[in-house]
C-alpha positions in Angstrom: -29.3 -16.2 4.9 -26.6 -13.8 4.6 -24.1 -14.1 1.9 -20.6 -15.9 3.4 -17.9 -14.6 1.6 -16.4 -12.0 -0.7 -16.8 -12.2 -4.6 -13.7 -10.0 -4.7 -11.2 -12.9 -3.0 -11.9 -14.4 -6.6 -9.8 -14.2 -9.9 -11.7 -14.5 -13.3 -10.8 -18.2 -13.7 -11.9 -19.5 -10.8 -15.8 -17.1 -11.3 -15.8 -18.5 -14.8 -15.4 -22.4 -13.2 -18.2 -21.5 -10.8 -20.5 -20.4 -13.4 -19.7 -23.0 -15.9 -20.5 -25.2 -12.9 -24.0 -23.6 -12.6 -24.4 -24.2 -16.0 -24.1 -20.7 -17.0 -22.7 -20.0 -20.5 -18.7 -18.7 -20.5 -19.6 -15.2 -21.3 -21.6 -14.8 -17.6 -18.5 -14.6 -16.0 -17.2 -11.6 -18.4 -20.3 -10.2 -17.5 -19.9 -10.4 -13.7 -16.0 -9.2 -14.2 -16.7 -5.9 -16.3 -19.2 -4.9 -13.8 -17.1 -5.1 -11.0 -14.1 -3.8 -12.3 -14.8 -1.7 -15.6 -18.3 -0.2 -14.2 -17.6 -0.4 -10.6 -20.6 -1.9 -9.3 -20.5 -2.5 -5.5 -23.7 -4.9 -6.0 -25.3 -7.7 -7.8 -28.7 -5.5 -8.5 -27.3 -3.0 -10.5 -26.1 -5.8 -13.2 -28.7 -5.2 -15.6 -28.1 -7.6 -18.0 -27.5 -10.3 -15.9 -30.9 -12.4 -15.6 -32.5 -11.9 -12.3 -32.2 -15.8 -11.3 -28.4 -15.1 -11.5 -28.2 -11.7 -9.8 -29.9 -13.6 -7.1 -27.9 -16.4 -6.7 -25.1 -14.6 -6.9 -26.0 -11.9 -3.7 -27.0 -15.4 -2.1 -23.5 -16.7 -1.9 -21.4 -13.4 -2.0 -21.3 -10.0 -1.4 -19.7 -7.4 -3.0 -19.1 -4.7 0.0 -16.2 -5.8 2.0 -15.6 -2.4 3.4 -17.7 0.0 5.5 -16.7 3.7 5.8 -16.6 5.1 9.4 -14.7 8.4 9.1 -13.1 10.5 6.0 -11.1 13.6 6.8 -9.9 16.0 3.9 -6.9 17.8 4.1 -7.1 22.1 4.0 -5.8 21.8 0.3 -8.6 19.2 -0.5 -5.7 16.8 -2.0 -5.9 14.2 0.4 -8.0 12.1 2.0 -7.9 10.0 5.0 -10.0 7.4 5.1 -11.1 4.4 8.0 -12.9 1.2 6.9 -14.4 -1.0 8.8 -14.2 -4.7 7.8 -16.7 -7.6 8.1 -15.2 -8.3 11.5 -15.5 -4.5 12.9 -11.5 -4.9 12.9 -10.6 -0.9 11.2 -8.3 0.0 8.2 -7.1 2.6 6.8 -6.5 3.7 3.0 -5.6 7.7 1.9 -6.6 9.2 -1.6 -4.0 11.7 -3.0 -5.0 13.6 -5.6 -2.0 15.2 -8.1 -1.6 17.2 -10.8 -1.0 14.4 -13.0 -2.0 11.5 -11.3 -4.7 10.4 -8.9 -3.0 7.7 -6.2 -4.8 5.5 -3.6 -2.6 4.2 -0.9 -3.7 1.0 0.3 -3.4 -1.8 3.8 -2.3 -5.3 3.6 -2.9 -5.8 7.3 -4.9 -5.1 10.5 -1.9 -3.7 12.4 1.7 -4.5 11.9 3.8 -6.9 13.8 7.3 -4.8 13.3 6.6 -2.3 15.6 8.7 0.8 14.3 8.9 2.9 17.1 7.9 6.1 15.3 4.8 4.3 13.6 1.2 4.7 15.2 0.2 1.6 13.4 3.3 -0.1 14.5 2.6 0.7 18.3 -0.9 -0.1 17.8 0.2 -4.4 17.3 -1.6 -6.4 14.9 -4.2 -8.0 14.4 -4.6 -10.3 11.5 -3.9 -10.3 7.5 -6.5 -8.7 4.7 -7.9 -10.8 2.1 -6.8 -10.7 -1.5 -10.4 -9.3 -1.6 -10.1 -6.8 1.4 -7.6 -5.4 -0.1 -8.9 -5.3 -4.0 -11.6 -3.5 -2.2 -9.9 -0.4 -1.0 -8.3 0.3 -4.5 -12.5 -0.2 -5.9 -13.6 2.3 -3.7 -11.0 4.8 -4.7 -11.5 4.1 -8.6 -14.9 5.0 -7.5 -14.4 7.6 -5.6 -12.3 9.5 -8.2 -14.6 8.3 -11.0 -17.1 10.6 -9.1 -14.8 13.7 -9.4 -14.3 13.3 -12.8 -10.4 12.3 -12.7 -9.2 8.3 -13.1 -7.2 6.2 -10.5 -3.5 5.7 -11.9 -1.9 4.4 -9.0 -1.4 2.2 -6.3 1.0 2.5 -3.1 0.6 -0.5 -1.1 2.1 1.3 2.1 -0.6 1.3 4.6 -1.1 -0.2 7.4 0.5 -3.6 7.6 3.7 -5.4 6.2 2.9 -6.1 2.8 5.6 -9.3 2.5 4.8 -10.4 5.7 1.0 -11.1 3.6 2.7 -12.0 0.6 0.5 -14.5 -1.5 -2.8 -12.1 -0.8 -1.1 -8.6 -1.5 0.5 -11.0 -4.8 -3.5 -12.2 -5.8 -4.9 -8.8 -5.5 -2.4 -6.9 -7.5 -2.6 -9.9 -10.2 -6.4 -9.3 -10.0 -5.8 -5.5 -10.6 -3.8 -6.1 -13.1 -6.6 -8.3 -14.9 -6.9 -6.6 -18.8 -10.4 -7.6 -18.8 -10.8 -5.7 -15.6 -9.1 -2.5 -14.1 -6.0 -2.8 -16.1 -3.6 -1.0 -14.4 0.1 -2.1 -15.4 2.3 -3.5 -13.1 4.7 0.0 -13.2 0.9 1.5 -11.6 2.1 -0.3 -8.5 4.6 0.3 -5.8 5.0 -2.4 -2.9 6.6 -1.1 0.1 8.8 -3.1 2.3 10.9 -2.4 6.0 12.9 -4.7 4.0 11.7 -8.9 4.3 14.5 -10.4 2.5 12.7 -13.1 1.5 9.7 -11.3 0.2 12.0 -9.3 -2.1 13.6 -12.3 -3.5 10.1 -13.6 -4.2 8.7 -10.3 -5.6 12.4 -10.5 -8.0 10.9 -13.5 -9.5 7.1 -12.7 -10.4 8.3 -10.9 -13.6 6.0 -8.1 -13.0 7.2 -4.8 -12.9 6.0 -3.2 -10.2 8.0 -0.7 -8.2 9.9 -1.6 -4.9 9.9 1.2 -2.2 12.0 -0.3 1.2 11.7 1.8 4.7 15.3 2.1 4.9 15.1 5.1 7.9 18.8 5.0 9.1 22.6 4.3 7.2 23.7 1.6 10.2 22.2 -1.1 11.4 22.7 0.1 15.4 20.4 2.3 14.7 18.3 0.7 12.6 18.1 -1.9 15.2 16.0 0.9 16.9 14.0 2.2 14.6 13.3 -0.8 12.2 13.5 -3.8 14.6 13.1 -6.5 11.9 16.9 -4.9 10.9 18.0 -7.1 13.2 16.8 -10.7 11.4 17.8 -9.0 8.1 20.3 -6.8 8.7 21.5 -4.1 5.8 24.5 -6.0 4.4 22.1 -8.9 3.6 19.1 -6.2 2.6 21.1 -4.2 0.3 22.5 -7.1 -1.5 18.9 -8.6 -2.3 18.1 -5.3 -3.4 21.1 -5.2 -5.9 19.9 -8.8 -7.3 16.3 -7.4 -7.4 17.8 -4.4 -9.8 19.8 -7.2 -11.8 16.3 -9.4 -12.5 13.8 -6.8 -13.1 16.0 -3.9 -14.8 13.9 -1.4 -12.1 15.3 1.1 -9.7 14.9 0.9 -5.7 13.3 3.8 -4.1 14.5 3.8 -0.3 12.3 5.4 1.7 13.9 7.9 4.6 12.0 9.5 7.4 13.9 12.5 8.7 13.8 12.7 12.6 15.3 15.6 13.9 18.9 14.9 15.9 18.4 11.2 15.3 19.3 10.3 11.9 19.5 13.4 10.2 23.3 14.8 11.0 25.5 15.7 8.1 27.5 12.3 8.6 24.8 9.6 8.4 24.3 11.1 4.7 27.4 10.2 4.3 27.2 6.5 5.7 23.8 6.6 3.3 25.9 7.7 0.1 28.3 4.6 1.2 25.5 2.2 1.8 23.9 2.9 -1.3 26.8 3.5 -3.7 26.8 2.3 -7.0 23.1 0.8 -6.8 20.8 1.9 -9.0 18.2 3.7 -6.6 16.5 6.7 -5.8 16.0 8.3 -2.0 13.0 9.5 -0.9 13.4 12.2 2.1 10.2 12.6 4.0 9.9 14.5 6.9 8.6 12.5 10.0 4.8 12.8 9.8 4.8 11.8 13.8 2.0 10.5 15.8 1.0 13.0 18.4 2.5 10.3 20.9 5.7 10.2 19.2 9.0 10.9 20.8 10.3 11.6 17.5 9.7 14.5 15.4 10.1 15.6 12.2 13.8 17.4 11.3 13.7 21.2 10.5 13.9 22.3 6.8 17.3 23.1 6.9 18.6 20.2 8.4 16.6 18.3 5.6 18.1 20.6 2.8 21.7 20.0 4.4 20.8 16.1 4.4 19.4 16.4 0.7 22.5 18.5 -0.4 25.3 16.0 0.5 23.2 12.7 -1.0 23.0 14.9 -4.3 26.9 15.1 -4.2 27.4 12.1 -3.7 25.5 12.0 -7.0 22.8 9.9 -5.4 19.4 11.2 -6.5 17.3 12.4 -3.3 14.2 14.2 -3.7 12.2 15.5 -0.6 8.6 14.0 -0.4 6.3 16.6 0.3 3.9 16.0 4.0 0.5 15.4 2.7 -2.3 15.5 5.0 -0.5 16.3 8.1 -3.3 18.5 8.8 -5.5 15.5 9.1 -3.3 13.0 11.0 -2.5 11.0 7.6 0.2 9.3 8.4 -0.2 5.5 9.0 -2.3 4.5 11.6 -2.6 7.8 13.0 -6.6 8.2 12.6 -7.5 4.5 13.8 -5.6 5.4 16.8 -7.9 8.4 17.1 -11.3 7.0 16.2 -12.7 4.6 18.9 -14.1 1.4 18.3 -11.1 -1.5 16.8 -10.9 -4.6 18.4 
């Protein structure tokens, strides 16, 4: 009989209560854990010094591979790559590799789909399907640690701003960054990770209160909420007043910076003046803008503003002494933005 369910859905203390319950001695579970996250085993064979009775009874009630890969696309440069799982219900994902000088990133899905439906958004358009597993997502960030094992370099960080909401699938994106965080595991410290948000005022307050230190990016895309409305239509059960005040008491509780994410569109919110509304908005809170270019779907009405408009836009944040740095577009070459190659590769349901 097929295994049922994914090993990776667990946290050490509940394998060490399984195996103490099979009668296995408390170091087993140690075992099991450094293989899956210090050696990066994707199966139960390769554990070597696990006795074969346990290996066994193990790939009897789980299984380790919750992800299959159907396509992976390499930008020109070689820096990024784009790539499409498919999970144990043939539902698709999507997670990108990004490769720095100084750091090798993996950015990650919390959901089949998304349910906000941001106009400019391939996934968005594309309407969602269902939430990942704790263990559907842990998987995505194994695979990269593998993955970048193989090329010699080490996975240093996590962006959870893939497909999907990641507040909107709060307690599993929560269990699977607690699991990456495991010391006894893959160990990466809470600053490792980002969480991006359109900006689920609830979900921030929550995030405030884990004490964890991990970074807060929100898709803030426009300085009013009339147009925001448009573009981010969950502004409209949280609008910015009430956004931006959350994000001032998530500053106060954690002592960490907001980054507010800003995708330029040209000739919709890219003039000289909503800069200036954005300078307002955001005055006096301790923050950081990212400016990135549309990275539009082929579909898109929108597209991405010229350089100069986004040096003109860039300029006027700076003097308004807010910090603004323009993100460079990776892997536009190979349709990286989010959702854009599980629109183009047949087969989701």
């Amino acid at each position: 009989m097929a295994p049922q369910e994914s090993l990776l859905n667990w946290n050490r203390e509940a394998l060490q209560d399984l195996l103490a319950s099979w009668g296995e001695p408390s170091f087993r579970a140690e075992q099991v854990w450094h293989w899956i996250y210090r050696s990066l085993a994707s199966d139960f064979a390769s554990m070597s010094n696990l006795p074969l009775a346990l290996r066994t009874k193990l790939a009897e009630r789980f299984y380790l591979a919750a992800l299959s890969l159907v396509a992976d696309t390499v930008s020109t440069d070689g820096e990024t790559s784009k790539l499409l799982f498919r999970l144990s219900d043939a539902h698709t994902i999507e997670t990108v590799l990004m490769r720095y000088e100084r750091r090798h990133t993996v950015c990650i899905s919390t959901q089949v789909g998304c349910a906000i439906k941001c106009p400019f958004c391939a996934t968005g358009q594309s309407g969602f399907a269902r939430n990942l597993a704790s263990g559907e997502i842990v998987a995505q960030v194994l695979y990269a640690a593998r993955a970048f094992r193989d090329e010699g370099a080490v996975l240093s960080n996590v962006v959870i701003m893939g497909m999907g909401e990641p507040l909107l699938n709060y307690e599993a994106t929560l269990a699977a960054i607690r699991c990456l965080m495991d010391k006894q595991g893959l160990n990466l410290g809470g600053r490792r990770f980002t969480v991006s948000t359109v900006g689920i005022v609830p979900g921030i307050q929550r995030l405030s209160a884990e004490g964890l230190q991990v970074g807060l990016a929100v898709s803030l895309h426009a300085p009013d909420d009339t147009l925001r409305d448009k573009l981010v239509p969950v502004n409209r059960r949280y609008p910015l007043h009430q956004l931006i005040v959350t994000c001032r008491e998530y500053v106060r509780r954690t002592g960490r910076r907001v980054t507010f994410e800003y995708a330029l569109m040209e000739e919709v919110n890219d003039f000289p003046e909503q800069a200036h509304q954005l300078a307002d908005l955001l005055k006096g809170l301790r923050c950081h803008v990212n400016l990135i270019p549309l990275n539009a779907a082929p579909s898109s009405p929108y597209r991405a503003s010229p350089p100069a408009r986004v040096r003109a836009f860039q300029q006027i944040l700076q003097g308004r002494r807010l910090p603004a740095t323009l993100r460079l577009r990776r892997g536009v070459d190979i349709q990286a933005g989010c959702g854009q190659l599980r629109s183009r590769v047949k087969g989701d349901v």
